[in-house]
Backbone as a printed PyTorch tensor [residue, N CA C, xyz], in Angstrom:
tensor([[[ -2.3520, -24.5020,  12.7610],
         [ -3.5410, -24.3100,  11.9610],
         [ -3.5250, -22.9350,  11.2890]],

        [[ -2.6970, -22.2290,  11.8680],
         [ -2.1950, -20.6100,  11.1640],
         [ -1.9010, -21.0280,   9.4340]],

        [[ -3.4200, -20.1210,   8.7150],
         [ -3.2170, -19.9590,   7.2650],
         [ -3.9880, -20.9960,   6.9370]],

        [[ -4.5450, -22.0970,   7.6250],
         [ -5.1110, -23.3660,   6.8110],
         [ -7.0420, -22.9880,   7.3440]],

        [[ -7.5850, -23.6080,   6.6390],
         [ -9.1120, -23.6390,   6.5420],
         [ -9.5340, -24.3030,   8.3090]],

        [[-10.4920, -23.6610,   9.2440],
         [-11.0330, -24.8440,  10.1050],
         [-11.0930, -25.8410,   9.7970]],

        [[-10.5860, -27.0150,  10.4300],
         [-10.9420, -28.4560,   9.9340],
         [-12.4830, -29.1890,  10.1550]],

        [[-13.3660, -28.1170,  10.9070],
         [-14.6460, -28.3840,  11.6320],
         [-15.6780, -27.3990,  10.9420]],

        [[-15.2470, -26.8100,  10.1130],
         [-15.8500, -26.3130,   8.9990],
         [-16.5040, -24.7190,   9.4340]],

        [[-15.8150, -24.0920,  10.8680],
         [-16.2290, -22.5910,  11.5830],
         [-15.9030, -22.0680,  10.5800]],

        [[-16.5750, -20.6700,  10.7980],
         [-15.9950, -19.5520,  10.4590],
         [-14.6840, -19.0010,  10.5850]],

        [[-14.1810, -18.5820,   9.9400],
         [-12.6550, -18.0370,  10.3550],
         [-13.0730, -16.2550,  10.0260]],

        [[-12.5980, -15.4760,  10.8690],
         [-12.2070, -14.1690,  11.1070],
         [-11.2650, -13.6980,  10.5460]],

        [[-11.6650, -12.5260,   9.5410],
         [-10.8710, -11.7350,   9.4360],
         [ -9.8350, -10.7680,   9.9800]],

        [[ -9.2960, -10.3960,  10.7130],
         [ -8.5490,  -9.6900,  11.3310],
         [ -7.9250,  -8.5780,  10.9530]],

        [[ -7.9630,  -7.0470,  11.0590],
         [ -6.9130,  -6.0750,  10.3570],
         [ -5.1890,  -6.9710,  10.7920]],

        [[ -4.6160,  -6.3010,   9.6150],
         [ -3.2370,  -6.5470,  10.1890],
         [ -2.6760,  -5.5670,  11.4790]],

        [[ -1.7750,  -5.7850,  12.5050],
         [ -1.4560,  -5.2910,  13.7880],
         [ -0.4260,  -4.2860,  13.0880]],

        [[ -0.0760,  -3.4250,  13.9700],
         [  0.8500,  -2.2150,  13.9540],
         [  2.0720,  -3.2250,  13.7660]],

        [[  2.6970,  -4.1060,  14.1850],
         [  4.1630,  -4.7070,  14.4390],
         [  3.8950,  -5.4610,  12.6150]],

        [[  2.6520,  -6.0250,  12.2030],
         [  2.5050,  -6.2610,  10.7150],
         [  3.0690,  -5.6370,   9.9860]],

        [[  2.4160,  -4.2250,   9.8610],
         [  2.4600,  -3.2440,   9.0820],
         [  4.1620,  -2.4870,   9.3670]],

        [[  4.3630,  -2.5240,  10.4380],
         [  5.7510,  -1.8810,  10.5510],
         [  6.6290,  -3.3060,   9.7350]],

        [[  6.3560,  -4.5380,  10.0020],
         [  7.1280,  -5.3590,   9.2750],
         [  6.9210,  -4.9850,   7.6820]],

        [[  6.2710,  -5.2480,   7.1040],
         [  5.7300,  -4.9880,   5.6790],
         [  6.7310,  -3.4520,   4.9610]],

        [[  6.2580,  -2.6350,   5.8840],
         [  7.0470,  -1.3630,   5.6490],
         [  8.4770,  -1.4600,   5.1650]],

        [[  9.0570,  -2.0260,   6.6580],
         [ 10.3690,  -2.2540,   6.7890],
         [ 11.0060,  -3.0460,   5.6210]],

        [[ 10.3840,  -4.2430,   5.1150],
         [ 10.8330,  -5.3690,   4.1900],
         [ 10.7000,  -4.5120,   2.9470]],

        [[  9.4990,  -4.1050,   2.8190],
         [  9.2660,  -3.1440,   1.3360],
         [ 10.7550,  -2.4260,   0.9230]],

        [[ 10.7630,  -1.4750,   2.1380],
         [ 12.0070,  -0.1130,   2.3370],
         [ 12.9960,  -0.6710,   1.6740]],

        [[ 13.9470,  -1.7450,   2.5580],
         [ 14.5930,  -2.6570,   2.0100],
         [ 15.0200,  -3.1350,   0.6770]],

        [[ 13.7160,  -3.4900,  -0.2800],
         [ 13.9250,  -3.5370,  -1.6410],
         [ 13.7120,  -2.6440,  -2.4470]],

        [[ 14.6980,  -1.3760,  -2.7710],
         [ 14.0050,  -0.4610,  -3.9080],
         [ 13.4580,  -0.7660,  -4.9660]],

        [[ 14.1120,  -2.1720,  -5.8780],
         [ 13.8180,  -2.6140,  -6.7660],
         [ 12.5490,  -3.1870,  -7.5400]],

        [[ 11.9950,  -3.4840,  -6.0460],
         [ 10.4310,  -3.8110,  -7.1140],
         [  9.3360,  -2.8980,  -6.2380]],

        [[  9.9530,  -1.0810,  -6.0200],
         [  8.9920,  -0.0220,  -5.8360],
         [  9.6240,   0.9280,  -6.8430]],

        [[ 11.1930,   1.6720,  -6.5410],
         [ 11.8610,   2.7930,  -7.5610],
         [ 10.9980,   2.8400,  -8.6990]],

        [[ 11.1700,   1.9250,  -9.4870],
         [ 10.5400,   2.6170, -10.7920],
         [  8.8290,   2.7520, -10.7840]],

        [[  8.3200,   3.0110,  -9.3790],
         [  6.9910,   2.9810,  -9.4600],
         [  6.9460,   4.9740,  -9.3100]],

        [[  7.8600,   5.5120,  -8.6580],
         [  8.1380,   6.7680,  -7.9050],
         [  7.3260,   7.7600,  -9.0840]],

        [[  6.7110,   8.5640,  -8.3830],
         [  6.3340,   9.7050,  -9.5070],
         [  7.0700,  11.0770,  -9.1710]],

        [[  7.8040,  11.7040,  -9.8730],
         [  7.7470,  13.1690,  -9.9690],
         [  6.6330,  14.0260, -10.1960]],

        [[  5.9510,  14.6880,  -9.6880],
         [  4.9280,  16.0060,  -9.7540],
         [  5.4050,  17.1310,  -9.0050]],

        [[  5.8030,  18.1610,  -9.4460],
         [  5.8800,  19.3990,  -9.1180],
         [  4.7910,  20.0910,  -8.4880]],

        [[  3.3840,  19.7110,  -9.0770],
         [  2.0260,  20.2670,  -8.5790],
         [  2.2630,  19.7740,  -7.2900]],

        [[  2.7120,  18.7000,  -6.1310],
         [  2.2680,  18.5230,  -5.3340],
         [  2.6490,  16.9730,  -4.7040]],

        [[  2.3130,  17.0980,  -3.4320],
         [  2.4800,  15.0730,  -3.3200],
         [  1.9860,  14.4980,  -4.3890]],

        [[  2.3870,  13.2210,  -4.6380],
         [  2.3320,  11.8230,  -5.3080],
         [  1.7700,  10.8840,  -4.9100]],

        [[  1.0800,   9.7990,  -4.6260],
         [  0.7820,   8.7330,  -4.1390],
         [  0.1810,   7.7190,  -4.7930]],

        [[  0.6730,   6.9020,  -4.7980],
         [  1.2400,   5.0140,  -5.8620],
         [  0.8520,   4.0620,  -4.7100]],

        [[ -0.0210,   3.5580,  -4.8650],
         [ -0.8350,   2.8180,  -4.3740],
         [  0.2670,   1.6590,  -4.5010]],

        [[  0.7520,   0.3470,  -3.6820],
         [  1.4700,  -0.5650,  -3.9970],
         [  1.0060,  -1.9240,  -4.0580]],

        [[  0.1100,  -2.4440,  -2.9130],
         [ -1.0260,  -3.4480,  -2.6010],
         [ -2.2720,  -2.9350,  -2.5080]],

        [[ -2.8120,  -4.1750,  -2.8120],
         [ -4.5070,  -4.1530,  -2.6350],
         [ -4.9840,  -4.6580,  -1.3520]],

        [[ -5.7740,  -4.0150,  -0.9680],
         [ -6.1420,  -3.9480,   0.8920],
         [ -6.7610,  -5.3540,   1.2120]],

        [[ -7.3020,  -5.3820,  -0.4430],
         [ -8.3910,  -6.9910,  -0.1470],
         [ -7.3090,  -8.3690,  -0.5350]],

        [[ -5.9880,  -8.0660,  -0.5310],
         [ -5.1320,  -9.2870,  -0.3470],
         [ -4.9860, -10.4400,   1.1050]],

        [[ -4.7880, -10.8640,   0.8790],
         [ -4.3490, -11.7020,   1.8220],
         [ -3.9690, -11.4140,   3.3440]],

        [[ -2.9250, -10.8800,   3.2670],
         [ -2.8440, -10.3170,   4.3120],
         [ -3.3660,  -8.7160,   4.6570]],

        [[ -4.2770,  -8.2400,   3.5680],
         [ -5.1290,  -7.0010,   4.2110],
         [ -3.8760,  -5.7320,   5.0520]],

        [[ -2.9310,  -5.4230,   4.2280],
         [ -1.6160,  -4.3460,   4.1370],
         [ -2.1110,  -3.6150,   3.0960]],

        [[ -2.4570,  -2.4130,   3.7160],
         [ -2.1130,  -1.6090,   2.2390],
         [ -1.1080,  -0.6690,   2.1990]],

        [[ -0.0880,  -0.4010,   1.3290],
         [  0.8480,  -0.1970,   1.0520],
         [  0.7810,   1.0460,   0.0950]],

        [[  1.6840,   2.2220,   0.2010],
         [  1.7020,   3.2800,  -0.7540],
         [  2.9070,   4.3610,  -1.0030]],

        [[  3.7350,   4.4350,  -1.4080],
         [  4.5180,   5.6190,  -2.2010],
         [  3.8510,   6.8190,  -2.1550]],

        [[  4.3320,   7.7590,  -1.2370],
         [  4.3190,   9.2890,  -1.4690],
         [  5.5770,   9.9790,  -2.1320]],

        [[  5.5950,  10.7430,  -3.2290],
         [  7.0610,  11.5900,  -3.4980],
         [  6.4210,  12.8830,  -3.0780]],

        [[  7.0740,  13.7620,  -2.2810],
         [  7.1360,  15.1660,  -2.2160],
         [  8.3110,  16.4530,  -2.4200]],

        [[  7.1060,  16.9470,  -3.5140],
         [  8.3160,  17.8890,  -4.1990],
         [  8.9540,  18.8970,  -2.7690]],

        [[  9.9360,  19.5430,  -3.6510],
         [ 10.0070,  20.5980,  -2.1660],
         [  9.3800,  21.7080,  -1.9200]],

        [[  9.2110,  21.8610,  -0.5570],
         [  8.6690,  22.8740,   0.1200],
         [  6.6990,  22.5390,   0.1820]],

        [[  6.4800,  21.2160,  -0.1920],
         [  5.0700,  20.3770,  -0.3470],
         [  5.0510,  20.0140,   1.2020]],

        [[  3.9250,  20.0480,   1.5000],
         [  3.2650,  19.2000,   2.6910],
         [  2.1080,  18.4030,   2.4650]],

        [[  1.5770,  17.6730,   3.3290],
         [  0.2120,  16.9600,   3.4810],
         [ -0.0300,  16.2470,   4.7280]],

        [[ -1.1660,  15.9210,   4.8740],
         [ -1.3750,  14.8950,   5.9420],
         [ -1.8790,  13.5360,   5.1420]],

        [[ -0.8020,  12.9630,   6.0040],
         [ -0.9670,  11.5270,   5.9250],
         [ -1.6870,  10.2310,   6.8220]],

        [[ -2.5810,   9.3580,   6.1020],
         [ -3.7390,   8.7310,   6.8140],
         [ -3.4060,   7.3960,   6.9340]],

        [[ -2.0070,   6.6450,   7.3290],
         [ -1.3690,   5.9220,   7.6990],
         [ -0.8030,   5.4770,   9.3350]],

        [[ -0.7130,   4.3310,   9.0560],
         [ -0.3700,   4.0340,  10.9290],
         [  1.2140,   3.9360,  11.2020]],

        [[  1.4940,   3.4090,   9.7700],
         [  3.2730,   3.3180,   9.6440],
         [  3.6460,   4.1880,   8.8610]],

        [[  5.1310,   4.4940,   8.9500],
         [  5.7520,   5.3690,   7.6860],
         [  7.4210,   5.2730,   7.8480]],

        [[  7.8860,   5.4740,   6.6860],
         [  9.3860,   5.6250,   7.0780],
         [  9.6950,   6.3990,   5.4720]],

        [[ 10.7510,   7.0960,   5.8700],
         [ 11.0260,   7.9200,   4.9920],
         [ 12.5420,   7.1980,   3.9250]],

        [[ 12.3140,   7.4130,   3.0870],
         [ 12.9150,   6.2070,   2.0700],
         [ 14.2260,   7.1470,   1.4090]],

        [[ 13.8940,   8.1910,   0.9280],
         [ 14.9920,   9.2260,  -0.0320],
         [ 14.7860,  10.3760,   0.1690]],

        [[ 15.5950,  11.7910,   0.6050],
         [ 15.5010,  13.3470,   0.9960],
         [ 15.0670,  13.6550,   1.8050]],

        [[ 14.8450,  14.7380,   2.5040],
         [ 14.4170,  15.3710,   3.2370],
         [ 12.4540,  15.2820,   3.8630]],

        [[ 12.3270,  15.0940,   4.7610],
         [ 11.2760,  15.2760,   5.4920],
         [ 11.0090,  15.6500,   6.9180]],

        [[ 10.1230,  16.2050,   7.3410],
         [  9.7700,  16.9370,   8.2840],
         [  8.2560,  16.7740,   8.9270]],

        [[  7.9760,  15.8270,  10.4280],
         [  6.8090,  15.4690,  10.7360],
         [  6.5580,  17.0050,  11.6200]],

        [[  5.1660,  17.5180,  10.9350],
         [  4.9160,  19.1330,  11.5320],
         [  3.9860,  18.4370,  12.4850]],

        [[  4.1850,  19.2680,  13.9670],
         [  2.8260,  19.3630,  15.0530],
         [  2.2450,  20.3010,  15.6350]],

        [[  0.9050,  20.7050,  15.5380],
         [  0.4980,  21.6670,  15.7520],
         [  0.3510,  21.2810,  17.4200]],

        [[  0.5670,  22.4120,  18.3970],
         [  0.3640,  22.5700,  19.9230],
         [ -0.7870,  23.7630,  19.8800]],

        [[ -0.6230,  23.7710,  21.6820],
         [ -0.6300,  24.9940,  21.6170],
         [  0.0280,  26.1650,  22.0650]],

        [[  1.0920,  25.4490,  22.0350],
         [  2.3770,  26.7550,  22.0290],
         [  3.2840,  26.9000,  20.6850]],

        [[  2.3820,  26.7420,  19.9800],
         [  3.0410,  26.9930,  18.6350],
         [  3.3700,  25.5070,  17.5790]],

        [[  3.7950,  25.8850,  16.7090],
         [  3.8520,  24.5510,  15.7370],
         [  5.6280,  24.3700,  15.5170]],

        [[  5.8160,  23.0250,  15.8140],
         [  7.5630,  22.9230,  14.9220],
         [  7.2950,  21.7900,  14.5920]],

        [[  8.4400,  21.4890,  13.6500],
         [  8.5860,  21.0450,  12.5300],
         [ 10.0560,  19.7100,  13.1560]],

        [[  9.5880,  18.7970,  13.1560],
         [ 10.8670,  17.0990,  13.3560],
         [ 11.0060,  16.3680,  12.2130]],

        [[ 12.5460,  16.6450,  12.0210],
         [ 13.3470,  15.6070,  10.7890],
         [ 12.8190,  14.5720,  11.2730]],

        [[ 12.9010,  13.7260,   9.8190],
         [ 12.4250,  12.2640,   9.9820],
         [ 14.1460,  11.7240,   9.6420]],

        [[ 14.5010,  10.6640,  10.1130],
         [ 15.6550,  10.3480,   9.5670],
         [ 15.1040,   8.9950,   9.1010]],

        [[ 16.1680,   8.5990,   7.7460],
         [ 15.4960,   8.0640,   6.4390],
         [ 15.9700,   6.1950,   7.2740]],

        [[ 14.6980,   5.6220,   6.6920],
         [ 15.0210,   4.6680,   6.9080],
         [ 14.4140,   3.5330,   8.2640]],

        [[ 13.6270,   4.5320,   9.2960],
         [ 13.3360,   4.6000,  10.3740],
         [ 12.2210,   4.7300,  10.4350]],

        [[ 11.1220,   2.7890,  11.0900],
         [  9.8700,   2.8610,  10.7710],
         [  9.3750,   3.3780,  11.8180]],

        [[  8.4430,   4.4170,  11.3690],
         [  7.3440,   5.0690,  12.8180],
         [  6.0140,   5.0390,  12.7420]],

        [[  5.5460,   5.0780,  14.1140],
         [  4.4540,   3.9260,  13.6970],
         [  3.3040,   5.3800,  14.4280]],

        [[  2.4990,   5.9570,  14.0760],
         [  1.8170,   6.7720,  14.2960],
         [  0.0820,   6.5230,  14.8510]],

        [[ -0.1570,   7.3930,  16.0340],
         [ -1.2980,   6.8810,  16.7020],
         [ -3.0100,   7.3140,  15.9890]],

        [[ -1.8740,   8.4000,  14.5360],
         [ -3.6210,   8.4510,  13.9990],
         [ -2.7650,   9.5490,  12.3720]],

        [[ -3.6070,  10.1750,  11.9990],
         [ -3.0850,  10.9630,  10.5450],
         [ -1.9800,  12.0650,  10.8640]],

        [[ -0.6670,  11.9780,  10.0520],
         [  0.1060,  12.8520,  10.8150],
         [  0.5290,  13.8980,   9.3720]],

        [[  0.7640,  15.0880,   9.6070],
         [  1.1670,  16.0220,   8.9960],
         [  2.8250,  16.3750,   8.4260]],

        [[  3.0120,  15.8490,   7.1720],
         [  4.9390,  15.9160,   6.8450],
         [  4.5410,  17.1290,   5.8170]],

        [[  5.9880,  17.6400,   5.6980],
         [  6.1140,  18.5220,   4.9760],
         [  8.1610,  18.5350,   4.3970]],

        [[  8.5370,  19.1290,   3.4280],
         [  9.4070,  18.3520,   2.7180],
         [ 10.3950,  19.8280,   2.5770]],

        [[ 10.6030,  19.9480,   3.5270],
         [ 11.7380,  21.3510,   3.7420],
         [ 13.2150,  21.4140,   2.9920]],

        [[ 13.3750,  20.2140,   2.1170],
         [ 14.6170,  20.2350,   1.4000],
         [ 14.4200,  20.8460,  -0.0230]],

        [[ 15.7470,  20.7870,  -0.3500],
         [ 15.5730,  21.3880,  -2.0270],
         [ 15.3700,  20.5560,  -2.9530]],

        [[ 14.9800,  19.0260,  -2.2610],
         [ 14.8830,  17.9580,  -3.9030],
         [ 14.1490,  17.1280,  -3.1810]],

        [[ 13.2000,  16.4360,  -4.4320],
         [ 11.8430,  15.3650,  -3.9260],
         [ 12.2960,  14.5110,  -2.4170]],

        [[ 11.3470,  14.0460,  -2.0300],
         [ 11.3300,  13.0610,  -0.8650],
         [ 10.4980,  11.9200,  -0.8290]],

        [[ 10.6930,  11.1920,  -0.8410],
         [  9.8530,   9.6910,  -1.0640],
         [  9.8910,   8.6240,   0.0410]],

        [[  8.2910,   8.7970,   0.8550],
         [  8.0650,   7.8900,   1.6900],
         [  7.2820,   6.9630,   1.3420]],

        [[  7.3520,   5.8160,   2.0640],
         [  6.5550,   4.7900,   2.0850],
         [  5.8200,   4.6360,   3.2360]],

        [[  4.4570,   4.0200,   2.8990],
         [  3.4750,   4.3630,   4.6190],
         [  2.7200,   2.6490,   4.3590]],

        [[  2.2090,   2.6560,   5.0060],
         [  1.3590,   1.6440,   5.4360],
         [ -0.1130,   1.5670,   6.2110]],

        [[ -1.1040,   0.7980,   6.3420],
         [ -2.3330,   0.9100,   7.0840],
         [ -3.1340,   0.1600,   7.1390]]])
């Protein structure tokens, strides 16, 4: 009955999509550069972000393109992410000080709330996130 109307005429529930969703979605996206690449923005001022889906689709994924120039940071308000092209760096503040973890490209991570990257290479970086 997955995807079809009650046959008894209930209500059906909406549901957010699950973390293992969204890491799928991510992952499949990553996969095809071809129908995201030419969405990519260059800005020097700062992160980028390219909205890819609409939240009120179907399956309720929303999907987005960050490029970060170098030496740019931000926090990001995503549950998934994987880093697609260059250099990135997930920063954590403690309290014994703050460091800074390579992301290696390609590799979906699935985060327990808004996490802080920053783009320590010498040329753009372009992730894809999810939520």
């Amino acid at each position: 009955m997955r995807g079809q109307d009650d046959p008894h005429g209930r209500a059906t529930i909406a549901r957010p999509p699950t973390v293992g969703q969204l890491a799928a979605a991510v992952h499949a996206l990553g996969a095809r550069p071809a129908d995201w690449w030419h969405l990519v923005v260059f800005d020097e001022a700062g992160p980028a972000h390219v909205p890819l889906d609409d939240p009120d689709g179907p399956d309720g994924v929303r999907l987005w393109l960050t490029t970060w120039p170098p030496g740019h940071g931000a926090t990001v308000h995503g549950q998934v992410s994987t880093l697609l092209a260059g250099e990135l760096a997930e920063v954590a503040i403690a309290a014994d000080g703050v460091t800074e973890r390579p992301l290696r490209a390609n590799r979906v991570r699935v985060h327990g709330g808004p996490q802080t990257f920053t783009n320590p290479g010498p040329a753009f970086a372009v992730s894809l996130h999810a939520a």
